[in-house]
C-alpha positions as CSV (number, residue, x, y, z in Angstrom):
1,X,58.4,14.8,-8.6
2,X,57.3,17.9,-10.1
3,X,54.2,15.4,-11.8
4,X,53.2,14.6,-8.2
5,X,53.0,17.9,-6.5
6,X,50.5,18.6,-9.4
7,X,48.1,15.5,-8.9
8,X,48.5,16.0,-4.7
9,X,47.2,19.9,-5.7
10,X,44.9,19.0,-7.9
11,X,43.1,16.2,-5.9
12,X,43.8,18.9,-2.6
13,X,41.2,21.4,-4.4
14,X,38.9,18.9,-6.0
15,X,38.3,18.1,-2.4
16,X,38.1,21.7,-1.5
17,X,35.5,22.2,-4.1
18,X,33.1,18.9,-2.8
19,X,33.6,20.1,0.9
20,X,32.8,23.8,-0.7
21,X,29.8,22.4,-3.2
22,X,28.3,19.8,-0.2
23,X,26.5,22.8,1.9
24,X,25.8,24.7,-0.9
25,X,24.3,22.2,-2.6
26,X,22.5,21.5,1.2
27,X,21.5,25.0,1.0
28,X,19.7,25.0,-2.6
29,X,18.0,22.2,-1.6
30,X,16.6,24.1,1.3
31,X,15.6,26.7,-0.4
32,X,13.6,25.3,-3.3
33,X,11.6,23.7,-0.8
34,X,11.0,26.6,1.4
35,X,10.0,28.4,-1.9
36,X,7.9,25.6,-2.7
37,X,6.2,25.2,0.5
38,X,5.9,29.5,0.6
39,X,4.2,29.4,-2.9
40,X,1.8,26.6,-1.8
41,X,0.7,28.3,1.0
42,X,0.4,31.9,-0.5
43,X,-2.4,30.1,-2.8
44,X,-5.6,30.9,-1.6
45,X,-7.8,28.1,-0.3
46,X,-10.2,29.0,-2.5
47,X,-8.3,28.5,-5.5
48,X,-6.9,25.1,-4.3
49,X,-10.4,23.9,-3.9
50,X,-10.5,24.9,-7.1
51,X,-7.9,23.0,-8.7
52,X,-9.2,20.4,-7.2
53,X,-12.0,19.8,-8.3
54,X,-10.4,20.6,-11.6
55,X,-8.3,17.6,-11.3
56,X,-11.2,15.8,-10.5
57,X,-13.1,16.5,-13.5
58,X,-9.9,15.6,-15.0
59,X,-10.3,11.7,-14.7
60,X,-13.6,11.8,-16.3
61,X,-11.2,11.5,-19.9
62,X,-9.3,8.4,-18.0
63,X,-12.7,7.0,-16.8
64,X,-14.5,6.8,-20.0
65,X,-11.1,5.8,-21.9
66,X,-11.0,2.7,-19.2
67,X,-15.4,1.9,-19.6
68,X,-14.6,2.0,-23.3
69,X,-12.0,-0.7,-23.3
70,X,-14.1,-2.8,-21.1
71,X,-17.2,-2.9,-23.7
72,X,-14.7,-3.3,-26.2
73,X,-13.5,-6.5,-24.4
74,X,-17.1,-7.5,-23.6
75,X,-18.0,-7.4,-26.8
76,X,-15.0,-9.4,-27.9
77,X,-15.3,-12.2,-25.1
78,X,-19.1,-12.6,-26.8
79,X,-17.9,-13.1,-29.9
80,X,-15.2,-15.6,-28.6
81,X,-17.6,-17.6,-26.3
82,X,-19.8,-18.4,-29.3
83,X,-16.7,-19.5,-31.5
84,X,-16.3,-21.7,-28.4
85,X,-19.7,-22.7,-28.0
86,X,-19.6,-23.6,-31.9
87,X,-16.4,-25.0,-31.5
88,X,-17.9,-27.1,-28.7
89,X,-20.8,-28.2,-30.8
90,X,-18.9,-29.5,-33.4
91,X,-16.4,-31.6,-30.9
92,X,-19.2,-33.2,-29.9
93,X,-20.8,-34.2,-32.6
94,X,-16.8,-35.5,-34.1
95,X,-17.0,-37.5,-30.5
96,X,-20.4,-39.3,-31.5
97,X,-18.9,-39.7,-34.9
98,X,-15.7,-41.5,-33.8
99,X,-17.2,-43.8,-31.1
100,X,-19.8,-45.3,-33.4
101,X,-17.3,-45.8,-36.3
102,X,-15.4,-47.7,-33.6
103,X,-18.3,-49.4,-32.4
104,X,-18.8,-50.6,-36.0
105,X,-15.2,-51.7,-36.5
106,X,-15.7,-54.1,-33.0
107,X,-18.0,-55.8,-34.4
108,X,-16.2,-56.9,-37.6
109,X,-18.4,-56.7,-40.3
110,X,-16.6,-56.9,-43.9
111,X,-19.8,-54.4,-45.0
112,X,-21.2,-51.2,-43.2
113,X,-24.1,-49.4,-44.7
114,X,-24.3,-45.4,-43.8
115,X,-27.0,-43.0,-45.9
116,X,-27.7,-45.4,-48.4
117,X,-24.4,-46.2,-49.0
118,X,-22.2,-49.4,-48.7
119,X,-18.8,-49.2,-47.6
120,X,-16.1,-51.7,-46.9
121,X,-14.3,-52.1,-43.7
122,X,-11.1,-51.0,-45.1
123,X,-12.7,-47.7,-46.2
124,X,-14.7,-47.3,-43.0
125,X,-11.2,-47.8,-40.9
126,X,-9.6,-44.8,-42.9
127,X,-12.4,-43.1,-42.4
128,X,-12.4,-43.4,-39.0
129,X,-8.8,-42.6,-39.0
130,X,-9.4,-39.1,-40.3
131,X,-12.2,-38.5,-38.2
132,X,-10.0,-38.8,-35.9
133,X,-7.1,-36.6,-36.4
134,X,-10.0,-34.1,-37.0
135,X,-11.6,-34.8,-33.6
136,X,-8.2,-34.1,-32.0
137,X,-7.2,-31.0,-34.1
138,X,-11.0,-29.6,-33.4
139,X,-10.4,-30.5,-29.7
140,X,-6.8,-28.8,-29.2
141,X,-9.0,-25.9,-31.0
142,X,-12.0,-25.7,-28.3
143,X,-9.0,-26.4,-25.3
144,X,-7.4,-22.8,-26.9
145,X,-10.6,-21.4,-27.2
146,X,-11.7,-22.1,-23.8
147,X,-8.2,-20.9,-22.3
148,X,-9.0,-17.5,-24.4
149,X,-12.4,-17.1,-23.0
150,X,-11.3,-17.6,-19.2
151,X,-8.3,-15.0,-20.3
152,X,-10.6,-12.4,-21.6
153,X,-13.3,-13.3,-18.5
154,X,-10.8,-12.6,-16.3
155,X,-9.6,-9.6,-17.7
156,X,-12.8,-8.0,-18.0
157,X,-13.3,-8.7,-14.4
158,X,-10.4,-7.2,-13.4
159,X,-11.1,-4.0,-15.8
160,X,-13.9,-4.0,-14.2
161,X,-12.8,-4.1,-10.9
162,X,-10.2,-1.4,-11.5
163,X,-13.0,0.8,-13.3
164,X,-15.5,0.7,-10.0
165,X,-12.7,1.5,-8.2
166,X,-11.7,4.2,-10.1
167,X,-15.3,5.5,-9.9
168,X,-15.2,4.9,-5.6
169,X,-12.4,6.7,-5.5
170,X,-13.4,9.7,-7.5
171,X,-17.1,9.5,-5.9
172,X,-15.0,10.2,-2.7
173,X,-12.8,12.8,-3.7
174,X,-16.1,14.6,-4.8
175,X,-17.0,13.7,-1.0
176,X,-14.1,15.1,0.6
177,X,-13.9,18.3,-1.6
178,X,-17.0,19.4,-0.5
179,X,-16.2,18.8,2.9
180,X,-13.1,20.9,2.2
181,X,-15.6,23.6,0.6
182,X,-17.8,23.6,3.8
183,X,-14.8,23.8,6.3
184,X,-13.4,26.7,4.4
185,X,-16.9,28.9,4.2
186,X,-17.2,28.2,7.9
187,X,-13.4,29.3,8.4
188,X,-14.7,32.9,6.3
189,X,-17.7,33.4,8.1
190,X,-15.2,33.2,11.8
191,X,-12.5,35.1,10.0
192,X,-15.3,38.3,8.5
193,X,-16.5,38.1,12.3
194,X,-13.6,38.2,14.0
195,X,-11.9,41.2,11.1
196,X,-15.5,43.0,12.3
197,X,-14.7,42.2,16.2
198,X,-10.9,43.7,16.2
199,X,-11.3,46.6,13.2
200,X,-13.8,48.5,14.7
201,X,-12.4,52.0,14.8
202,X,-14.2,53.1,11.1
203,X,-17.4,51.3,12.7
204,X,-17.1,53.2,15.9
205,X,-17.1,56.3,14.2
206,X,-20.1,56.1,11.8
207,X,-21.8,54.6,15.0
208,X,-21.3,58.1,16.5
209,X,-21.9,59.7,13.8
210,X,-25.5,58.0,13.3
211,X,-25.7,58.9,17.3
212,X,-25.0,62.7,16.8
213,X,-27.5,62.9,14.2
214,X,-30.3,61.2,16.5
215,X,-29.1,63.2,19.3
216,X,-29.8,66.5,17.1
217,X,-33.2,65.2,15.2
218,X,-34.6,64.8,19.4
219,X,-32.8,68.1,20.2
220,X,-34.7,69.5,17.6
221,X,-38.1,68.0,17.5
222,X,-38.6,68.9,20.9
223,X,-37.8,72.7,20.6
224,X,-39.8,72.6,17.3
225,X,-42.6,70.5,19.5
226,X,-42.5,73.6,22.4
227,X,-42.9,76.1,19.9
228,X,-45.5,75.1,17.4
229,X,-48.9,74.2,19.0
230,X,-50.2,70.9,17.7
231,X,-52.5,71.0,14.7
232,X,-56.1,71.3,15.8
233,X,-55.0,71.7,19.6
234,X,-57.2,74.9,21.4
235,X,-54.8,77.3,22.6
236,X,-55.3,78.6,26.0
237,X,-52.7,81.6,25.9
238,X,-54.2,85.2,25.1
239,X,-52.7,86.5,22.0
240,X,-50.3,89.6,22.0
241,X,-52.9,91.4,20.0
242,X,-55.7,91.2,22.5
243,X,-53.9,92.0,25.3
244,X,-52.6,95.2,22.8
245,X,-56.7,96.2,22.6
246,X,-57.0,95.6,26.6
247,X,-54.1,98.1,27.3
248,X,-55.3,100.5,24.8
249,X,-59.5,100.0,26.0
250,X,-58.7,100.7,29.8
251,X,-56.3,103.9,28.7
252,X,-58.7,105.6,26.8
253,X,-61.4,104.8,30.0
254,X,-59.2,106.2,32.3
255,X,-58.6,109.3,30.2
256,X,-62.3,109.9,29.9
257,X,-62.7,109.3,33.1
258,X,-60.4,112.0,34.0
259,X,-61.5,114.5,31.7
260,X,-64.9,113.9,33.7
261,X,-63.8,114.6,36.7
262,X,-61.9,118.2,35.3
263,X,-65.4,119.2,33.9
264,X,-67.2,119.0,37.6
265,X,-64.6,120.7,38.8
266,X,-64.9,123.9,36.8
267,X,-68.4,123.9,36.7
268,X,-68.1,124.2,41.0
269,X,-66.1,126.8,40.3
């Protein structure tokens, strides 16, 4: 009894725990990829651009690994296609061999004559024979060699295939990059001219500043130009220190003229 009350507890809180662990395991999950996807777009595009085009430099390892294995195979199916061409050569010449040693048997001689030798039928039949065997052995021998060649042909092809591919696809990731690279120095040129539209209160003020200082260099040009005659200009005012002498000339003429005028008087007298 007491053994069951302890397995129905048991199993009570491991199912507690799952129900418990479900959304907070729902919860991680959310949050690594809110991290990841607030991390990724923190990055500057600058620097993703960047890492791009580091990644694509990175196939150029890969690419020349792949264009090294092809000439590799190349050379390989060259050597191969002229132990097949030899091979081919040879079961050709075994083929002549065979059908005139049969030809020669047909005809039933008891004597055959070949470089200046006699032979007798007999040996000319074993002969024959093992001419034979050997034509079939080299011919098994070409058959492989051929299947090797059309192996090797056909996986050079599709190396090669792969390979130009490879180079397509990088050719237009190059492409797209720089398309990326344009599209993002467009987007900085809008974004400086648009910072320049709305933050325009330090601009305002050195505009006004650069105003107040014109404002007082015409303020005081013209008060210096009002002043100060022009270089070389005639100037038609009287100076102070004529019109000093002129005061000072009809004084002394009026005096005299007064002191005249005394001297008649006393001499009527």
């Amino acid at each position: 009894m007491l053994r069951n009350m302890f397995m129905l507890g048991g199993a009570a809180v491991v199912l507690s725990g799952m129900s418990l662990l479900t959304p907070l395991g729902s919860y991680a999950r959310c949050g690594v990829n809110w991290l990841r996807s607030t991390a990724s777009e923190s990055v500057p595009l600058e620097w993703e651009i960047k890492r791009a085009r580091q990644m694509v430099s990175d196939l150029h390892p890969e690419i020349s690994r792949h264009a090294k294995l092809i000439a590799r195979e190349k050379i390989e199916l060259a050597k191969l296609q002229r132990q097949a061409d030899q091979a081919g050569q040879w079961l050709e010449k075994s083929q002549g061999e065979v059908e005139r040693l049969t030809a020669d048997l047909k005809r039933g001689d008891s004597k055959y004559s070949y470089g200046g030798h006699t032979y007798t039928a007999t040996q000319v039949r074993d002969d024959l024979s093992g001419r034979f065997e050997r034509h079939k052995t080299r011919r098994e021998t070409y058959d492989r060699l051929q299947q090797m060649v059309a192996a090797r042909e056909a996986s050079v092809r599709s190396a090669g295939e792969r390979l130009e591919a490879m180079l397509t696809a990088k050719n237009q990731l190059e492409v797209e990059i720089e398309n990326l690279q344009a599209r993002v120095g467009s987007l900085r040129v809008a974004q400086t001219a648009s910072e320049l539209n709305l933050d325009d209160s330090h601009l305002s003020r050195t505009r006004e500043m650069l105003d107040d200082i014109a404002s007082r260099l015409d303020v005081e040009e013209e008060v210096a130009l009002s002043v100060v005659p022009a270089p070389g200009a005639i100037n038609l005012d009287t100076p102070d220190g004529e019109e000093l002498l002129d005061v000072i000339s009809s004084y002394f003429q009026g005096e005299s003229q007064d002191v005249q005028l005394s001297m008649k008087a006393i001499s009527l007298d």
